[in-house]
N, C-alpha and C positions, 0 to 999 in steps of 0.2 A: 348882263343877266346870264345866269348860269340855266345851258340847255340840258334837259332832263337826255337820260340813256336808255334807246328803246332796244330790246333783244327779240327776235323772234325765233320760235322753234318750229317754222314749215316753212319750207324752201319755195319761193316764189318761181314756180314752173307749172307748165301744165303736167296731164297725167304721163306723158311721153317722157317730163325730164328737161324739155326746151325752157330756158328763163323766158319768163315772160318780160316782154317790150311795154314799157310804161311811159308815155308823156305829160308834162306839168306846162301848163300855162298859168303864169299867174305875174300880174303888174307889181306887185308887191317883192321885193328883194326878198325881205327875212322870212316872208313866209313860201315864197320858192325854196331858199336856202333849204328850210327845213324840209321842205317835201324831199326834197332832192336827195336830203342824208340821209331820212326814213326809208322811202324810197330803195336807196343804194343798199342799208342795212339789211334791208329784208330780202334782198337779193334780185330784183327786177331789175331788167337789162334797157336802161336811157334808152329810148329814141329819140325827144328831143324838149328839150326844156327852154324857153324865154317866155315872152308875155305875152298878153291879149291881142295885143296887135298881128300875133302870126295867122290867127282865128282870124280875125276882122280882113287882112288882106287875103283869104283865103289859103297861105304857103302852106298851112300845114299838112304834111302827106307823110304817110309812112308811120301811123299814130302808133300802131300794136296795139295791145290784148286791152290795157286799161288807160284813161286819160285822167288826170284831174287835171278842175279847173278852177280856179280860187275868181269870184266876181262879187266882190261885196257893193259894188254900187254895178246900175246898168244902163245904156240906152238904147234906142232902134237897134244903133248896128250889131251890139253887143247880143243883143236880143235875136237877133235875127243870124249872127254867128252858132250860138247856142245851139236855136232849131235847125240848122243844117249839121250841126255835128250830132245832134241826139239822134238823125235820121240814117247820119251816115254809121253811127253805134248799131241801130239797129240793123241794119244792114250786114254790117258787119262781124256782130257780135260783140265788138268792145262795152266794155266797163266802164261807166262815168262815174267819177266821185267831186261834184258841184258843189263847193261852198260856198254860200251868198252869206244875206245880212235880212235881218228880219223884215224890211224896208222893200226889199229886193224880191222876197220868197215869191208874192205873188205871181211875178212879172216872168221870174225865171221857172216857178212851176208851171205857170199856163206854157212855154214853150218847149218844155220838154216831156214828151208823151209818147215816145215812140221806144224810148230803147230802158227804161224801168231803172232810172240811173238812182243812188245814193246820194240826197240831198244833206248838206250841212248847214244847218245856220250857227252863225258868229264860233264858228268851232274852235275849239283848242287844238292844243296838239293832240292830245289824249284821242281826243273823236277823229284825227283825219288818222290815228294810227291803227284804232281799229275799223277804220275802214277800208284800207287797205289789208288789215285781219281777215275781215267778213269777203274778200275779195279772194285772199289765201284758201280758206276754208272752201270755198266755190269751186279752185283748181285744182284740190287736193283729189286723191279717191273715196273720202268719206262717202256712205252711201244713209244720206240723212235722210233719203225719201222713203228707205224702209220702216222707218219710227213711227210710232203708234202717233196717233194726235196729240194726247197728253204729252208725250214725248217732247212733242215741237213744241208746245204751248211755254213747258218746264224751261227747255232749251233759249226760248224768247228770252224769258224774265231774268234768267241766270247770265245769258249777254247784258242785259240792261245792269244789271247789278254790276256787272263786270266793268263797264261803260263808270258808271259812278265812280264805283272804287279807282278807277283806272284814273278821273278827273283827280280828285280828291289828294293823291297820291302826288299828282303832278303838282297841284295847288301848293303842294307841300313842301316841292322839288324845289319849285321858284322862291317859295316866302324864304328855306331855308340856305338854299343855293346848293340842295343837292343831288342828288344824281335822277328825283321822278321816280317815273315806272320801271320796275324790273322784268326779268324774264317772267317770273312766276305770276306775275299779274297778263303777261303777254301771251305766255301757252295758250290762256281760253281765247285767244278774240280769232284764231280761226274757224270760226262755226259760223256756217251760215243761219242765216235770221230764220227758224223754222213758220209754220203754214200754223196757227193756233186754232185749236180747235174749241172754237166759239158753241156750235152745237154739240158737243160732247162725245164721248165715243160712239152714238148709234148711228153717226152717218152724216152726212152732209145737210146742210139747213134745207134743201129740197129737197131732202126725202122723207121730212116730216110733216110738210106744208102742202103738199100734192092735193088736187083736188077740193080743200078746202076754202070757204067764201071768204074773202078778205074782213078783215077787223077792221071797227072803227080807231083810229089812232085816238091815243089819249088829249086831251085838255093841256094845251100847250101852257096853259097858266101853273098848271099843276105843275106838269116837269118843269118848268123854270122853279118854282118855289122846291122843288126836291134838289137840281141842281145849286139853288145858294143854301139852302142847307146842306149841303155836303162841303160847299166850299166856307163856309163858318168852321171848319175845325180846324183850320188850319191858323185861325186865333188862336185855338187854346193846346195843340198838339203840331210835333213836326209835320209837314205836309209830306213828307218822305213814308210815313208808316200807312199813309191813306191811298198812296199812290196806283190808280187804278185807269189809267186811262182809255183802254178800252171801251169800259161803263162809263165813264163821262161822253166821252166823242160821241156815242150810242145816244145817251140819253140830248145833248146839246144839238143832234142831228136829226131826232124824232120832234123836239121843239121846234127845231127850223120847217122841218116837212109838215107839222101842222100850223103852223103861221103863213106859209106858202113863200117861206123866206130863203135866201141862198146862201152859202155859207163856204167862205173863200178859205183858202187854205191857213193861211195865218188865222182867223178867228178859231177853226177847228184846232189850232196847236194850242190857243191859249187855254181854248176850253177842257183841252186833255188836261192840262195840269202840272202837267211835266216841260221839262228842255225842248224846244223845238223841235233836235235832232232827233231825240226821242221819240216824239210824239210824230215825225213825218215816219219812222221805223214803222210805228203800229198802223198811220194810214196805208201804207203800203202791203202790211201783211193782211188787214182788216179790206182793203179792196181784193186781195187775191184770194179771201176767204167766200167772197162772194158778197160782202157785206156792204161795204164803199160801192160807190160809182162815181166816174169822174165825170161834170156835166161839163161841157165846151159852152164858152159865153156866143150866144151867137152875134151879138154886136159887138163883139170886140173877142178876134179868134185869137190875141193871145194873153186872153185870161180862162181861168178854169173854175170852176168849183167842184166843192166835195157833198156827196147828198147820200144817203141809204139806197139800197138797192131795193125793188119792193118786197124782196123774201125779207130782209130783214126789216123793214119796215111791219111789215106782220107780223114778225116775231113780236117788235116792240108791242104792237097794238094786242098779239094775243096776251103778253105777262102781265100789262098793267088791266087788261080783262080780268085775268086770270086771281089777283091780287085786290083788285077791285077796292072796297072802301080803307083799306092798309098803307093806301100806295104814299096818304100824307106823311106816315110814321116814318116810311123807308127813308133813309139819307144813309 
């Protein structure tokens, strides 16, 4: 099978010039293989690539700036390798890009919570090369934190398209046996993932919420009945034109909080709508927006779940106030 040709146009160093030092663990040959040549192409400097096993006996020293780590199936140990390197990330500052298997997601999100790594599920090539992009973009001198909200929100969606096209492209590469993604699809994926401005440009969701009594949350029968009516269109229309995950996860996470239900990371991807990878992008940007919380299982500390935070939980409960007898029409 013919491997697609990645190009990149930003130089894999930090701001000083230094290449940055990259390590790959992964059990899997061909897809070591390829991290390795991506990896190389983009210009990051090996410190040490073999398999899971250098984790699990603890030899790996000397990681540098970024690690990925390919685990599509796991157990204890593996599990328990994980959380020692996401602590020693944080610590450190390294870069994890984790790619598991949807089977997996749980097991490997509840143990990684310290160092805000880039989760993969069942990725192609496409996904682990713009993640290694969104890594580029990070050490570059871009200064994306001057950007208006809107800004970031735009910047999001415009990676995510880019994400697609970028699959799509590949899909295409292999059916035909040719060359994948080009440069030109590659120039964008150095951007990092912007902060979306969920509350709009006036400010922060706590500066609208101050002071005021909490709202009663909506009729969780209601939001499930708006949520499968949204997902009915996807009978009759591509699910791609609807794509909104944001307001799904939103509304799937207000059902949960009024049912008194918990809601694990994998139900929240499926409820997004989108690609797993996709939809862990927006839990991540959607908790840094203040909106997510991650709960800790307390009988079993290495599972997680994902829940609203109570600003935004009020939000929910003021809109569907706000909206009141309409709220059936909405979908």
């Amino acid at each position: 099978m013919a491997q697609a040709n990645f190009a990149y146009s930003l130089p894999a160093s930090d701001p000083a010039g230094v290449p940055l030092a990259l390590s790959i663990f992964a059990d899997r040959a061909d897809v070591r293989l390829e991290m390795r040549g991506d990896a190389e192409m983009a210009g990051f400097r090996l410190a040490q690539v073999g398999g899971l096993d250098l984790l699990l006996d603890g030899e790996a020293s000397g990681l540098g700036g970024v690690v990925m780590v390919d685990c599509p199936t796991v157990d204890a140990a593996t599990l328990a390798a994980l959380a020692r390197l996401d602590l020693r990330a944080a610590h450190s500052g390294a870069q994890l890009i984790v790619s598991t298997s949807v089977a997996a997601l749980d097991d490997v999100f509840g143990c990684l919570d310290q160092s805000g790594p880039q989760l993969l599920v069942d990725p192609g090539r496409a996904e682990r090369v713009i993640a290694l992009g969104r890594v580029l973009g990070q050490a570059t001198s871009l200064r994306l934190r001057e950007l208006s909200e809107d800004d970031r929100l735009t910047l999001l969606r415009l990676t995510e398209q880019v994400g697609q096209i970028a699959q799509r492209l590949e899909r295409i590469g292999l059916r035909s046996g040719g060359a994948g993604l080009d440069h030109a699809a590659q120039d964008r994926f150095g951007v990092e993932s912007p902060r979306p401005a969920f509350f709009g440009a006036g400010g922060a969701a706590g500066d609208r919420l101050v002071n005021a009594p909490p709202a009663p949350l909506p009729d969780a029968q209601l939001v499930r009945r708006i949520i499968r009516a949204r997902q009915q269109r996807a009978r009759f229309f591509d699910g791609e034109l609807f794509a909104d995950p944001a307001w799904d996860m939103l509304l799937d996470l207000t059902a949960a909080r009024a049912e008194r239900a918990r809601v694990s990371v994998t139900s929240l991807c499926i409820a997004s709508g989108v690609p797993p990878t996709t939809a862990l992008r927006w839990i991540g940007q959607m908790t840094e927006a203040g909106l997510f919380v991650r709960v800790e299982d307390r009988s079993d500390r290495r599972r997680a779940f994902i829940a609203l935070s109570d600003t935004a939980a009020d939000g929910m409960a003021r809109y569907f106030a706000a909206i009141d007898t309409a709220a059936p029409a909405l979908v």
